[in-house]
N, C-alpha and C positions, 0 to 999 in steps of 0.2 A: 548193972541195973541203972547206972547213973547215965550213961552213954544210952542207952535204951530210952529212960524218962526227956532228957536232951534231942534225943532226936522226933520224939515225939512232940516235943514243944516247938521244935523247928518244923515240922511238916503242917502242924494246925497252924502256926505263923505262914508260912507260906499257901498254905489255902484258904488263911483269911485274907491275905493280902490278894492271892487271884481273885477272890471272889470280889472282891472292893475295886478291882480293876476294873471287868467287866459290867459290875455294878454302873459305874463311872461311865463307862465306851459305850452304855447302850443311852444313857443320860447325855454324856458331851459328845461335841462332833469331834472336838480336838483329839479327848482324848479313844474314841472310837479308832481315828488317825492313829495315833501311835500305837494302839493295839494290835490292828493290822497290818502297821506299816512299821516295825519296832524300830530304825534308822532314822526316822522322820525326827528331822531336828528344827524346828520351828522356832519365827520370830516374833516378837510383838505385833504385828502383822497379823500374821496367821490367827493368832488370839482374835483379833477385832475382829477378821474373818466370821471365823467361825462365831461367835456370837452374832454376828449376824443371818449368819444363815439359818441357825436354830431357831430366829426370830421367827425367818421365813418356816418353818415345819411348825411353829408352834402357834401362827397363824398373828400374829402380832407384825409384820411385816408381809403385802403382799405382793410389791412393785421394789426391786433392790436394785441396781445399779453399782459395778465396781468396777472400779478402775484404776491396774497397778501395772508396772512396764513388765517388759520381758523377762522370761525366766525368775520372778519373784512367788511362783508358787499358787498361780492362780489356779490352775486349772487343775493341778491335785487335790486342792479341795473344793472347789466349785462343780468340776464336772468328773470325778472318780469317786472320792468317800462322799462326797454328800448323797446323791445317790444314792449307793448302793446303802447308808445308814439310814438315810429320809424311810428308802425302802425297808427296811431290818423294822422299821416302827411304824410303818403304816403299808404293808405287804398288799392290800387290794385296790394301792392307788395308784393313777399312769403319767408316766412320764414323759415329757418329747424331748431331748437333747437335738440341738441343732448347731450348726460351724459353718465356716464360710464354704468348704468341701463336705460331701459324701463319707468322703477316705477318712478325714478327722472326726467326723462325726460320729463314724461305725470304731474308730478306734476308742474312742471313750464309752462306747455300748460294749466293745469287748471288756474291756479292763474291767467297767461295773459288771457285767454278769461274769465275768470271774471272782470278783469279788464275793460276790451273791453267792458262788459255789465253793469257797475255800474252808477250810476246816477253821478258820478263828472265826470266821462272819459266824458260820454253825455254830458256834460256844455260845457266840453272843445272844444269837437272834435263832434259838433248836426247831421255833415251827416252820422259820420261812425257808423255804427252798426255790429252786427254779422248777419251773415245770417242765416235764420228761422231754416234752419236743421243741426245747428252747435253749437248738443251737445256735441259730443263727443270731449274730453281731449286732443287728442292725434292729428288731424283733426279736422281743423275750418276752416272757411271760412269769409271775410266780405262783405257786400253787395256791394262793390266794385269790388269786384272780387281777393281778397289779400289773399292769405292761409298759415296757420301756420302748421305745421307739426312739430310733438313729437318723438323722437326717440334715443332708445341706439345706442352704440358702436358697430357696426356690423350689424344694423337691414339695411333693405333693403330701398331703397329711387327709387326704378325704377318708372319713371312717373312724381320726382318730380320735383321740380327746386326751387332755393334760389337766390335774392337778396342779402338776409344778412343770414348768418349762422353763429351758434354761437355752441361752444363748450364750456360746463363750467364741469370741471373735468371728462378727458376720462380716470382718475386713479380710482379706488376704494379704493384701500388701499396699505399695504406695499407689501402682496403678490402677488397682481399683478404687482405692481413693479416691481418684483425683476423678475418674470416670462419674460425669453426672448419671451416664444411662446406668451403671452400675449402683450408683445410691440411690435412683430411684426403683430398681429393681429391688433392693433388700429391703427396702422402706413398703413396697406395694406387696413383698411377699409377707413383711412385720402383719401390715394391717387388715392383707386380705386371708390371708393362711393361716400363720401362728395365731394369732391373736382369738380369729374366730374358732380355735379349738380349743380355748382356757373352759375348763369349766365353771359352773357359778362357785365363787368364794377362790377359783385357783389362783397359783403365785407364778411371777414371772421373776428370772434372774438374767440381767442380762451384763454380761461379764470381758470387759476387752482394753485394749489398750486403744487410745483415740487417736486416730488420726486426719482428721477433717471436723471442722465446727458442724462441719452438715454430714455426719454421720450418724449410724442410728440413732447413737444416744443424743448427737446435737439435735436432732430434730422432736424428736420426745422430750426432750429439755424446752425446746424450745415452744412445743403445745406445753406443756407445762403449765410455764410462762405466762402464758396468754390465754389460760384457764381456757382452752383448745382441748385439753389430753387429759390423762391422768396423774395423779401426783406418785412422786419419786422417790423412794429415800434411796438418796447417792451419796456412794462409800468411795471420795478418789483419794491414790496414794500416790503421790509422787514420788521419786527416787529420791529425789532429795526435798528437805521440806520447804516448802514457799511461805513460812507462816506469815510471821510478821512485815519482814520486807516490803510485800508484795500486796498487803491485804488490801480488798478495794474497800469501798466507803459502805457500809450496810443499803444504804436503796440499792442498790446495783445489784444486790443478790432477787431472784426473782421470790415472792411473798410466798411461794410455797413447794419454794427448796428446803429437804430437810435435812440438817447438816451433821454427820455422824459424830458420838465423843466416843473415847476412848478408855473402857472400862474392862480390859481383858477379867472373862471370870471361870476359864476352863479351869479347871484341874490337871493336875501334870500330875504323872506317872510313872514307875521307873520305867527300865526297859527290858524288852520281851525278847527271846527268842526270836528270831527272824521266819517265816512262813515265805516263802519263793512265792507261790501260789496268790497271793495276798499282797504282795508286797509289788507297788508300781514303779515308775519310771525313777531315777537316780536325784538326788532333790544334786544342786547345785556345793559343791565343797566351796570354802572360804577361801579365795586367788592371795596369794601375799604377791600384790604387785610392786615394784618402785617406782613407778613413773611418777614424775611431780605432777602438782596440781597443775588442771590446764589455764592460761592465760585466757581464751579464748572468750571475746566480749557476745555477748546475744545481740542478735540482727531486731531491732524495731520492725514490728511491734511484738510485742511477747506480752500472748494474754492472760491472764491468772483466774481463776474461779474459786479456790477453796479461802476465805476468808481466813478459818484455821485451820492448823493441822490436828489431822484427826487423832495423831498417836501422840497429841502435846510436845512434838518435838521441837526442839531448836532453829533456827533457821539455818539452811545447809545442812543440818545432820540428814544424814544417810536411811534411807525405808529399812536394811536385812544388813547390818555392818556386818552380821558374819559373815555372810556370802560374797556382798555386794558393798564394800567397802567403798568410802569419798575418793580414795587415788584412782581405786578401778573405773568407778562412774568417770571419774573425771577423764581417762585414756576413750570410756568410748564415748562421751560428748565431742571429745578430739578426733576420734574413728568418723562420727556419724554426722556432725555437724549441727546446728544449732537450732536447723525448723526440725529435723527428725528428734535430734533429742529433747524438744520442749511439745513433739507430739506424743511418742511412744515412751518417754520416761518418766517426762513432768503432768502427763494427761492433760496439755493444755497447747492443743494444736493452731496453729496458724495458716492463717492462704498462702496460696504458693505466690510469687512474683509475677503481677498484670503486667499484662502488655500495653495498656493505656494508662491504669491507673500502678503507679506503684510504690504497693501500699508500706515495702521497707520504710519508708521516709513518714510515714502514717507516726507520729506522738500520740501516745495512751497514758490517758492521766487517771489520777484517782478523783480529783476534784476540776473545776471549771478555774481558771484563773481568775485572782480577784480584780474588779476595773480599779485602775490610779488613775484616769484621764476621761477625758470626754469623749464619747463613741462617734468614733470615723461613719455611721451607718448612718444613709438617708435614703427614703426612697421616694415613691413621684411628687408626695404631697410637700416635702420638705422636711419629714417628720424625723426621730431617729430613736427607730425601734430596740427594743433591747434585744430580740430575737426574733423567730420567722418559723412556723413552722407550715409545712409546706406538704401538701397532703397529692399523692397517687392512688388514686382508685381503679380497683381490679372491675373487670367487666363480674356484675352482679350476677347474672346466672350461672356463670362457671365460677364463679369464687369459694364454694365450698366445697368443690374437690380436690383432692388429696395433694394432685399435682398443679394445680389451677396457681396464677398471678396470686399475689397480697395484694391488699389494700395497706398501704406504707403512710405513716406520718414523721417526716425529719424533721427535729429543733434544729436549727444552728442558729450559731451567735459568729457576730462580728467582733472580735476583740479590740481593745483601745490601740495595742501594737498594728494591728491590721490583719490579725491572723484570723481563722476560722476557726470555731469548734462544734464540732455535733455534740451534741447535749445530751437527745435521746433520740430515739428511734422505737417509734410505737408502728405493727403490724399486724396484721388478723385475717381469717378468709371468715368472712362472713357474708350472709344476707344483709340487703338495704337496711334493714331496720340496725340490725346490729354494728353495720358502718355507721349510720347515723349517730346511733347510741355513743361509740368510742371515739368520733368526732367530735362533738359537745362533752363529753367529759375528759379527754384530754385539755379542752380549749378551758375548759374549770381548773385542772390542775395546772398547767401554763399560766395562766392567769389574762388580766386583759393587756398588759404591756404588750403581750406575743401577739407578733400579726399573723392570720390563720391567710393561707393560700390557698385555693381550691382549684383546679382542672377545669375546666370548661371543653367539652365533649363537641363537637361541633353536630348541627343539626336542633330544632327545636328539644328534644328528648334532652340535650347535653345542657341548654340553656336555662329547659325549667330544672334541673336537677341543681344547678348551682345557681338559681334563684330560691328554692326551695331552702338549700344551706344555711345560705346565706341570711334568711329570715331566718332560721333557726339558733343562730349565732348573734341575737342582736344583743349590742352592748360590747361586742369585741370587733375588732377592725378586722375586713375580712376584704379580702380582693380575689378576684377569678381570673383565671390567664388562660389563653388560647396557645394548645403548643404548636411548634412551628417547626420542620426541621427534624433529621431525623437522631435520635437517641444517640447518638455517637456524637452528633455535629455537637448536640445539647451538653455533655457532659465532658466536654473539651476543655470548657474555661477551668472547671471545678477540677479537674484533673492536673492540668495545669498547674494549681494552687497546690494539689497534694503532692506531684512532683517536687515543690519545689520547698517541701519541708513546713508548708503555710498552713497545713492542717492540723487540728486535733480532736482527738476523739476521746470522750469520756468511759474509762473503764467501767462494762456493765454488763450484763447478760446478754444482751443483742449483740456485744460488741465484735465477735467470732464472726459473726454471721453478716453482718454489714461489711466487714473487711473481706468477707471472702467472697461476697457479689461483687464487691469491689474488683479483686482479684482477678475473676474470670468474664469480669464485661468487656465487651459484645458479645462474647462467644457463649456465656453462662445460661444455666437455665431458667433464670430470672433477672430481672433489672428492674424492680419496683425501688428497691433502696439506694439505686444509681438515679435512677430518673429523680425520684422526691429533694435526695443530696442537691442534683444538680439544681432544680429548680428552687431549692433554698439558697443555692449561691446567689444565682440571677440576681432574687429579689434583693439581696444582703448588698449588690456590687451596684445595678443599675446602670451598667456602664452602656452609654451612646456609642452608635456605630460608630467606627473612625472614617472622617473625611476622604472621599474618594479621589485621587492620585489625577487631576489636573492641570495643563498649562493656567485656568485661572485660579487653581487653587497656588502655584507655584507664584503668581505675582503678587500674591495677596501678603507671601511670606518674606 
């Protein structure tokens, strides 16, 4: 009777406990995860994850941005359980999954609509089902009326429509990286395809590891920015944490980056039975490496963006130490080398090595160095500026399309050593009005020390436009210069200078971005931040042509 009454206290325990399971897995994403994934052994990571993507379903976040390196668990919960849970609690709403391939794309529409079909999701979620004719991978549907949709980078979306869409790596690899025609191809598929299929109030997720400042996320960051786009909350993880060391100065962060903390609030679970059907790809086992720590110094410049770390970590501790422990990172920092591992691990990529300009030897600093001396800078008046900023304007009709020129403003200073520094770097595609507008209130925030430089357009149209300025700037010193020469010849001197270790540049938001036109001038797809650079040396240097190579220049000497 006793063994009878005992076991009956055991089986109500155990069905109160299943019940408080699922209770839980239809409430967290996490533990949804471990319900149907009963192996699923998660990090602190994963925790801030998932809160935030609940944010996203529960309408409290509607632009996410994450970024964490390889094999850290992105895409099991980004583009597998979220899904198919978003779906389990809101069964009549549609989704577009997208990837840099077709193949990858349709492979996360499988996994979700298996998920959708497995006997645990059923426990959880009894009313939703798939619909009778929703075999196919790529295209599903649930008996609710909710549709998922598979799709690469480019593929066509006419007809569809997204509540929630979700991008998890629109890179493939280094070489499309580095391909301009290729980032401007995902960039024009972002703006003209996905985008125009969000529904009103939908959420976008876009999820990868970075490799280029001017990848999707750099250039969304960088409308940001420039109150261009819309605003972001970005979740980046690096392998290892950058906290302290590295943090730049608060201006530097753009005024409407939102920067995540770290408040893991899932609930954990024990563990379940394993379901085949339900259960995804192998999460990563913990390596016991020996290899020592790598010696290996980083290649200048090595850009930093998270201020803090978002998991309160220590500086150097490790993102997943079970998996991904400090010795291990540290073998494939040595495997991969120092611009890959500070793109795809540390999410803080750098340019590749220019052919004129090369920007290894580029100094990034947190602050401007303080003057101890009297400034080496004069320019024609005899005067000696504190700074220069030096303004390139985009031809005004085509400057607000998507691929069109900037309009670029560079500070640089002349330092009392003799050195250079870019300060800042203000840029925009706007209408006249609106260049005009960010011309006069930069030249307010610079203050009147700074001498403002303007372009001179040849032709009367070029003439009244920087007499026009120029009345509009009165009270600050302002000078017009007529260019001469072409774009390469011009930015020879200033290159020169960064060759030779004589540059610096102010850790900031632009900073990615300026180093990487830098990068790939001549051959790049712009040079408004080369040309502005260059023309802020000029004025900074003012150097007279040298003496032409004659028998009476030779008697003179």
């Amino acid at each position: 009777m006793m063994n009878s009454a005992l076991l009956h206290r055991q089986a109500s325990q155990t069905a109160r406990t299943e019940l408080h399971r699922r209770h839980n897995a239809r409430q967290s994403l996490l533990a949804f995860t471990r319900y149907t994934y009963p192996d699923y052994a998660p990090g602190p990571h994963h925790h801030l994850l998932c809160d935030k993507l609940e944010a996203i379903e529960q309408g409290r976040i509607s632009r996410l941005m994450v970024f964490m390196p390889p094999r850290h668990g992105k895409s099991e919960l980004v583009s597998r359980r979220f899904p198919a849970w978003y779906l389990g609690r809101n069964p009549h709403r549609q989704i577009i999954s997208a990837s840099y391939g077709a193949t990858l794309a349709q492979d996360f529409g499988r996994d979700v609509r298996n998920l959708v079909a497995c006997r645990r999701f059923n426990v959880l979620f009894p009313t939703v089902t798939l619909s009778p004719d929703s075999t196919a991978k790529d295209l599903w549907h649930t008996n609710a009326g909710g549709l998922y949709t598979a799709t690469g980078i480019g593929g066509g979306l006419t007809g569809r429509g997204a509540d929630l869409a979700i991008i998890d790596d629109p890179v493939k690899d280094r070489q499309d990286a580095e391909s301009p025609t290729r980032r401007a191809a995902v960039w024009d598929w972002y703006r003209a395809v996905l985008r125009t299929r969000l529904m009103p109030g939908g959420a976008i997720i876009l999820a990868m590891t970075r490799w280029s400042p001017d990848d999707l996320a750099g250039r969304l960051l960088d409308d940001m920015q420039n109150h261009t786009g819309e605003d972001w909350h970005v979740l980046s993880l690096p392998a290892l944490s950058l906290a302290t060391p590295f943090q730049p100065a608060p201006s530097s962060l753009p005024a409407r980056f939102v920067p995540s903390s770290a408040q893991p609030t899932s609930q954990q679970s024990a563990p379940l039975t394993a379901d085949p059907s339900c259960t995804g790809g192998p999460m990563p086992n913990a390596p016991t490496p020996n290899a020592p720590t790598s010696g290996e110094s980083a290649l200048r410049p090595t850009i930093f963006s998270a201020a803090t770390d978002a998991l309160n970590r220590k500086p150097g501790a490790a993102l997943w130490p079970q998996a991904f422990p400090e010795t291990e990172l540290a073998r494939i920092r040595l495997a991969i080398g120092t611009r890959e591992w500070n793109a795809l691990y540390q999410q803080n990529p750098t340019p590749p090595e220019g052919t004129l300009f090369k920007t290894a030897f580029v100094t990034v600093v947190d602050a401007i160095p303080t003057a101890t001396g009297p400034s080496t800078n004069t320019n024609t008046n005899g005067q000696q500026p504190v700074s220069v900023r030096r303004w390139d304007l985009a031809a005004t009709r085509a400057s607000t399309r998507p691929n069109a020129d900037w309009t670029v403003g560079v500070k640089m200073l002349r330092l009392p050593d003799g050195r250079f520094c870019v300060a800042d770097v203000t840029r925009l595609r706007g209408d006249p009005a609106q260049v005009e507008a960010a011309i006069l209130a930069t030249a307010s925030q610079d203050g009147a020390q700074t001498e403002i430089i303007l372009p001179q357009d040849p032709g009367q149209a070029g003439v009244a436009q920087a007499r026009y300025l120029t009345s509009r700037l009165a009270g600050y010193r302002v000078q017009t210069v007529r260019e001469s020469g072409d774009k390469a010849t011009r930015a020879a001197p200033f290159a020169a200078q960064v060759n030779a270790g004589n540059v610096l540049v102010l850790r900031a938001a632009w900073t990615p971005h300026f180093l990487e036109e830098l990068s790939t001038f001549p051959t790049g797809a712009h040079d408004d931040q080369v040309d502005a650079a260059a023309g802020a040396f000029t004025a900074l240097t003012h150097t007279a042509p040298l003496p032409r190579f004659t028998p009476t220049l030779l008697s003179r000497i």
